[in-house]
RODREN-676576 format. One record per atom (N, C-alpha, C, CB): residue number from 1; atom name; x, y, z. Coordinates in steps of 0.2 Angstrom, whole numbers. Glycine has a CB too. Layout:
<sites>
SITE,NUM,CA,X,Y,Z $
...
</sites>
This chain:
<sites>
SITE,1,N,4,-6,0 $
SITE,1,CA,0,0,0 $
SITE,1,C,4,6,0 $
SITE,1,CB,-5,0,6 $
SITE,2,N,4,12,-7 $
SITE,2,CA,8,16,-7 $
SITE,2,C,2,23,-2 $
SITE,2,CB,12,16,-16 $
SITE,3,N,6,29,-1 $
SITE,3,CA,2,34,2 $
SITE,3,C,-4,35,0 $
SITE,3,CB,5,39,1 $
SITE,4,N,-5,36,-5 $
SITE,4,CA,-11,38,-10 $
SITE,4,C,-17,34,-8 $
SITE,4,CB,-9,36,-18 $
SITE,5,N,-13,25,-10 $
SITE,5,CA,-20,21,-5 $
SITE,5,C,-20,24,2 $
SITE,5,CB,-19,13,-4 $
SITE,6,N,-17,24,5 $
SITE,6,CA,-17,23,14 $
SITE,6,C,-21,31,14 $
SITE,6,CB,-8,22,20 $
SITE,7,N,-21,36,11 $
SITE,7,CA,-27,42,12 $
SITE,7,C,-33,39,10 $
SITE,7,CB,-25,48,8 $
SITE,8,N,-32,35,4 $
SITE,8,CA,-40,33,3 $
SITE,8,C,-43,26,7 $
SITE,8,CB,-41,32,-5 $
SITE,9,N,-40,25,10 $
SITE,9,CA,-42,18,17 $
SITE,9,C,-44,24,21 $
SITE,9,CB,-34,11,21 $
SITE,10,N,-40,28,24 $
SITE,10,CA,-42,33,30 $
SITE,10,C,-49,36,29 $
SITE,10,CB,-37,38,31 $
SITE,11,N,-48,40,22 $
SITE,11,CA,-56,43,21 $
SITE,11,C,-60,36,22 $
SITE,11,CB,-57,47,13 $
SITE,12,N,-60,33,19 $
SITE,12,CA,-66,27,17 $
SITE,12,C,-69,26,26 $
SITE,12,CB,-61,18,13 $
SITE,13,N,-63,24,29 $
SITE,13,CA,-64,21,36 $
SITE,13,C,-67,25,43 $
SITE,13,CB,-58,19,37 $
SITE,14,N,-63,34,40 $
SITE,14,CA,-65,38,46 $
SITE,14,C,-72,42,40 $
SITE,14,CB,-57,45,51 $
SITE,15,N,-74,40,37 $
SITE,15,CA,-79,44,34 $
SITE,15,C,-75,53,32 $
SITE,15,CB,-84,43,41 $
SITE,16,N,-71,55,29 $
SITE,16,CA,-67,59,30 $
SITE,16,C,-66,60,20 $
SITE,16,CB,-60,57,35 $
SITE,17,N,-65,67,19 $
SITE,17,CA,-65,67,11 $
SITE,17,C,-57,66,11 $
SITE,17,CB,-67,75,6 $
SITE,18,N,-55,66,3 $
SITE,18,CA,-48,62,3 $
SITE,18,C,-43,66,7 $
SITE,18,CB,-44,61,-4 $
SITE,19,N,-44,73,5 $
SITE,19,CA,-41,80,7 $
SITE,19,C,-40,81,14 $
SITE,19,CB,-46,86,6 $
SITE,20,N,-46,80,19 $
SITE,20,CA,-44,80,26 $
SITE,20,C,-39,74,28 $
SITE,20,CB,-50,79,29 $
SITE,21,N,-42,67,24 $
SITE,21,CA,-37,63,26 $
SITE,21,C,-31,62,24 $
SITE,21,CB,-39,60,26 $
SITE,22,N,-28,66,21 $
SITE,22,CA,-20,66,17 $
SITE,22,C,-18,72,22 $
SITE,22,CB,-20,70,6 $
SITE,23,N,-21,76,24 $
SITE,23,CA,-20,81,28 $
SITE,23,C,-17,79,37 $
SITE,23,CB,-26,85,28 $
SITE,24,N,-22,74,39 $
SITE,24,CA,-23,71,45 $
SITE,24,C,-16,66,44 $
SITE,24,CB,-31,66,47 $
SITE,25,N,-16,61,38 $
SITE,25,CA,-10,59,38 $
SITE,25,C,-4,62,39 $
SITE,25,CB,-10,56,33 $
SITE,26,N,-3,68,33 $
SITE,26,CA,3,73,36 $
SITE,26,C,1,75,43 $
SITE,26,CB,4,80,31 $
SITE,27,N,-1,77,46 $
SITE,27,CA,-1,78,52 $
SITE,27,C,1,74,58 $
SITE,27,CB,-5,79,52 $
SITE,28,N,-1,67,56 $
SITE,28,CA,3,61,61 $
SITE,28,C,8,59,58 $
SITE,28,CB,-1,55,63 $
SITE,29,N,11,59,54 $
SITE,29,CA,19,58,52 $
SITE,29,C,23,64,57 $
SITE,29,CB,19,60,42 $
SITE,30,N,20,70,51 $
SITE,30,CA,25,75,56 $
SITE,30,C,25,76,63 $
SITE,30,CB,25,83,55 $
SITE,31,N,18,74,67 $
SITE,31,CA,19,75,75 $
SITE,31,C,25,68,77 $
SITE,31,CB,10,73,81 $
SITE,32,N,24,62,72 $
SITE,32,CA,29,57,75 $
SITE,32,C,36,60,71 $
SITE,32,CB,26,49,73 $
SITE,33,N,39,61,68 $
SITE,33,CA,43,65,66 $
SITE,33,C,46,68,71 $
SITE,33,CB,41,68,63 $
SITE,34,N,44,74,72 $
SITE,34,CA,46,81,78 $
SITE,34,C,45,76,86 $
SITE,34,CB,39,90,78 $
SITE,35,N,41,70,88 $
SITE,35,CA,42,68,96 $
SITE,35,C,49,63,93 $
SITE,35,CB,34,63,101 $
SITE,36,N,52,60,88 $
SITE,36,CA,56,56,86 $
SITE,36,C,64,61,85 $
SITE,36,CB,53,52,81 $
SITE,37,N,65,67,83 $
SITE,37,CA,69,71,81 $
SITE,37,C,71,74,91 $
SITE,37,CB,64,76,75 $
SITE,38,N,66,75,96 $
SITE,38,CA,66,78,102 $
SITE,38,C,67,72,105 $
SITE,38,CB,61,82,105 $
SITE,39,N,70,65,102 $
SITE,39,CA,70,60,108 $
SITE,39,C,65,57,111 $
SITE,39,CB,73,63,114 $
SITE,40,N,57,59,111 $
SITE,40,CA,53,58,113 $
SITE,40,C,51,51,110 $
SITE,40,CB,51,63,113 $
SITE,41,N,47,47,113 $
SITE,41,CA,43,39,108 $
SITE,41,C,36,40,110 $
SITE,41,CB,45,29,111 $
SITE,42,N,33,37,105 $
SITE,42,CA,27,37,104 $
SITE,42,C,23,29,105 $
SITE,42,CB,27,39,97 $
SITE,43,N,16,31,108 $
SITE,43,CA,14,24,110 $
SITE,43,C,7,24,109 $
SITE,43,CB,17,22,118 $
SITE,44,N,7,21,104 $
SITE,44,CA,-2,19,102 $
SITE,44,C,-3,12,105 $
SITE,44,CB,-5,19,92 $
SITE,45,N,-6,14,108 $
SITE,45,CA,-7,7,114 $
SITE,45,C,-12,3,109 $
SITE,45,CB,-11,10,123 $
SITE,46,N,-8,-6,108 $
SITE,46,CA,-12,-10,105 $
SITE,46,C,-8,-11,96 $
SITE,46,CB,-20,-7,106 $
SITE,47,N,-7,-6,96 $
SITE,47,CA,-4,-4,89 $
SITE,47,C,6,-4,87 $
SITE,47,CB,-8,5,89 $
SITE,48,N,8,0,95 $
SITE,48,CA,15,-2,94 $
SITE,48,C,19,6,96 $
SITE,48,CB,16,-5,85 $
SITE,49,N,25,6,96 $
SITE,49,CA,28,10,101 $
SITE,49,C,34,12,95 $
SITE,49,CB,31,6,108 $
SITE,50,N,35,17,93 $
SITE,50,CA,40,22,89 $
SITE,50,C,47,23,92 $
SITE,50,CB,37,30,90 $
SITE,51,N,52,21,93 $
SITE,51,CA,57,26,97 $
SITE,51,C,62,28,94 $
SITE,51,CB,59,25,104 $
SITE,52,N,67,31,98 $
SITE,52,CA,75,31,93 $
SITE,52,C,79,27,96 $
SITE,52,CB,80,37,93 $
SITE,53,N,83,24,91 $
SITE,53,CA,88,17,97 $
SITE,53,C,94,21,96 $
SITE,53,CB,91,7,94 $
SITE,54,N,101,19,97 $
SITE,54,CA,107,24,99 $
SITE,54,C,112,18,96 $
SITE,54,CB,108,27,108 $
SITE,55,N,113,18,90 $
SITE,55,CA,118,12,88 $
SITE,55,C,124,16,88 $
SITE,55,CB,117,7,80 $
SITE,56,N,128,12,92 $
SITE,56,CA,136,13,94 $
SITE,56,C,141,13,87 $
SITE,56,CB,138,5,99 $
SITE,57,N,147,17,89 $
SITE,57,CA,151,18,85 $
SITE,57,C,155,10,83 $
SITE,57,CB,155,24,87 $
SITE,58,N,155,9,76 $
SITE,58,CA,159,1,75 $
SITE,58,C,161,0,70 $
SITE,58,CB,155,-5,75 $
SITE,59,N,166,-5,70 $
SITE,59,CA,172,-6,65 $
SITE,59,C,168,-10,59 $
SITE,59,CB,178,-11,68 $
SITE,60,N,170,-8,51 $
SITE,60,CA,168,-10,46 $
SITE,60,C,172,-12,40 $
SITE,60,CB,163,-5,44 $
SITE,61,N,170,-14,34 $
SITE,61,CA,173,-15,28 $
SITE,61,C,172,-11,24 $
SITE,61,CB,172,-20,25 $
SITE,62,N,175,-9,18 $
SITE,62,CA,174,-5,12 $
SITE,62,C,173,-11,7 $
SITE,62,CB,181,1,11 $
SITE,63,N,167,-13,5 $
SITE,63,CA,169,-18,0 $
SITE,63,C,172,-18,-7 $
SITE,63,CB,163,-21,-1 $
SITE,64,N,175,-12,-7 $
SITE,64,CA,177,-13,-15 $
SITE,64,C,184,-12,-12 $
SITE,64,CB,173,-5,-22 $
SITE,65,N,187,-11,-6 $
SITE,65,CA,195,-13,-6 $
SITE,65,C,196,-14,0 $
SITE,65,CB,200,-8,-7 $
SITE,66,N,191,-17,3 $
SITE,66,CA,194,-21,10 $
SITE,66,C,198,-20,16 $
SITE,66,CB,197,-26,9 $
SITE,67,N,196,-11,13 $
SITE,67,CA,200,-8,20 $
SITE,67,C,197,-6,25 $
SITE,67,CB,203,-2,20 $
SITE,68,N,198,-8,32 $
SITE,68,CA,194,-6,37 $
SITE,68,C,191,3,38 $
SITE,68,CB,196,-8,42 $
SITE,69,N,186,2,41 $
SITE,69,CA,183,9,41 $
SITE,69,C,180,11,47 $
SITE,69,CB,179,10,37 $
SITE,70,N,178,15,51 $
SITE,70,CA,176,15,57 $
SITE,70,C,168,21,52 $
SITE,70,CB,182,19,65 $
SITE,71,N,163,16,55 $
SITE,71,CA,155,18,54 $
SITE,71,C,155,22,61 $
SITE,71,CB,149,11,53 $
SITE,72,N,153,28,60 $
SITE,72,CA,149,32,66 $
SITE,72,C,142,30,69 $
SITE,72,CB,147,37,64 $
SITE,73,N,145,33,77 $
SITE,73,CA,137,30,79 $
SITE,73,C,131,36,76 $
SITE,73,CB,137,29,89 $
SITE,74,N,127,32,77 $
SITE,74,CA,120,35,76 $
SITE,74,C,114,35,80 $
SITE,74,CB,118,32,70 $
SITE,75,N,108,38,77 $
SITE,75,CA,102,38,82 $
SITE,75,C,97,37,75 $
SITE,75,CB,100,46,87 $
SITE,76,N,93,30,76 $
SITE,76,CA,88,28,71 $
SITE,76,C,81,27,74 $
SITE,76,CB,91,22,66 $
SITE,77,N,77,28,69 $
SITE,77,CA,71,26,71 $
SITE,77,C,71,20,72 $
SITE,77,CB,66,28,66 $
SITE,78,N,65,20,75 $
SITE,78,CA,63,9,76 $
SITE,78,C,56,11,79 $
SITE,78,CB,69,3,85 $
SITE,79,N,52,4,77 $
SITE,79,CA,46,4,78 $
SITE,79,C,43,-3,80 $
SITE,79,CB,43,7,73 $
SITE,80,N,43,-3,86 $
SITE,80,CA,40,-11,91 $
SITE,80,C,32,-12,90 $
SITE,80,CB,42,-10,103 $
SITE,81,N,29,-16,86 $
SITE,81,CA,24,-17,85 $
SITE,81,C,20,-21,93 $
SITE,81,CB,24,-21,77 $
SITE,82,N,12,-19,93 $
SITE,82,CA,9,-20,98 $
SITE,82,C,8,-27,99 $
SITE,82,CB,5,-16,97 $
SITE,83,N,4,-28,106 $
SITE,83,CA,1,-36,103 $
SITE,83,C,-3,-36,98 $
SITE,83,CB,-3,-41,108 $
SITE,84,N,-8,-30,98 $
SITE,84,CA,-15,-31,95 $
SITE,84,C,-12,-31,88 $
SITE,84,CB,-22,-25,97 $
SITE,85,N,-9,-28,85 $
SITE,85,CA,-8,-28,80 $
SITE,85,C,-2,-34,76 $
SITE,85,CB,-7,-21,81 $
SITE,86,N,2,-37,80 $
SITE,86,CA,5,-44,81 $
SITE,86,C,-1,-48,77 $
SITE,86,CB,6,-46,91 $
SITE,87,N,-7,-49,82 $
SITE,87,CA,-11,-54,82 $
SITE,87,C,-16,-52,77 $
SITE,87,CB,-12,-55,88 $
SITE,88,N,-16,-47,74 $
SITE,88,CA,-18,-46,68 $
SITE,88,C,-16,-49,61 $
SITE,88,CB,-17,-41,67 $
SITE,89,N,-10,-49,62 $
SITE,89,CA,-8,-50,57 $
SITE,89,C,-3,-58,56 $
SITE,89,CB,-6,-45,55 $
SITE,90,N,-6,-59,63 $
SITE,90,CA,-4,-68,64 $
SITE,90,C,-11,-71,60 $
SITE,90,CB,-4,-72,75 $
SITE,91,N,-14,-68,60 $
SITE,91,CA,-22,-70,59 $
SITE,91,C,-26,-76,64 $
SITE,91,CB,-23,-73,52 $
</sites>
C-alpha cells in the first residue's frame, strides 16, 4: 500500500474526504517525526511503540578494497509493533 492508498483507506474508514485525510496523515507523520527528532517515543497502545535506538560507533569493511573503516554511531528510528496488532496479522 503506497500513500495515495493509505489516504484513501483513511477517508473510506474515518468517513473523511480524501483532502482531510491526506492532511490528518501529514499531520501524524510530522507529530511522529518532531516527538522522534526531540528523543521523545510514541505509544499507540495495541498498535505499537515508535522510538530512537542509539547504535554505537563500530568497525567496518569498504567492499570494493577491504579496508577497514570506522562507521559512526547513530540515532535511528525503530518501531516495536503491539500485541493487538502482532495478532492481527498472525491471523
Amino acid at each position: 500500500m503506497n500513500k495515495s492508498e493509505l489516504i484513501d483507506a483513511i477517508a473510506s474508514n474515518a468517513n473523511l474526504t480524501k483532502a482531510d485525510a491526506g492532511r490528518a496523515l501529514d499531520g501524524i507523520t510530522r507529530a511522529i517525526e518532531n516527538a522522534l527528532k526531540n528523543s521523545d517515543s510514541v505509544s499507540l497502545v495495541g498498535f505499537g511503540n515508535f522510538v530512537v535506538k542509539e547504535r554505537a560507533e563500530r568497525k567496518g569493511r569498504n567492499p570494493q578494497t577491504g579496508a577497514e573503516i570506522t562507521i559512526a554511531a547513530a540515532k535511528i528510528p525503530s518501531f516495536k509493533p503491539g500485541k493487538t496488532l502482532k495478532d492481527a496479522v498472525a491471523g
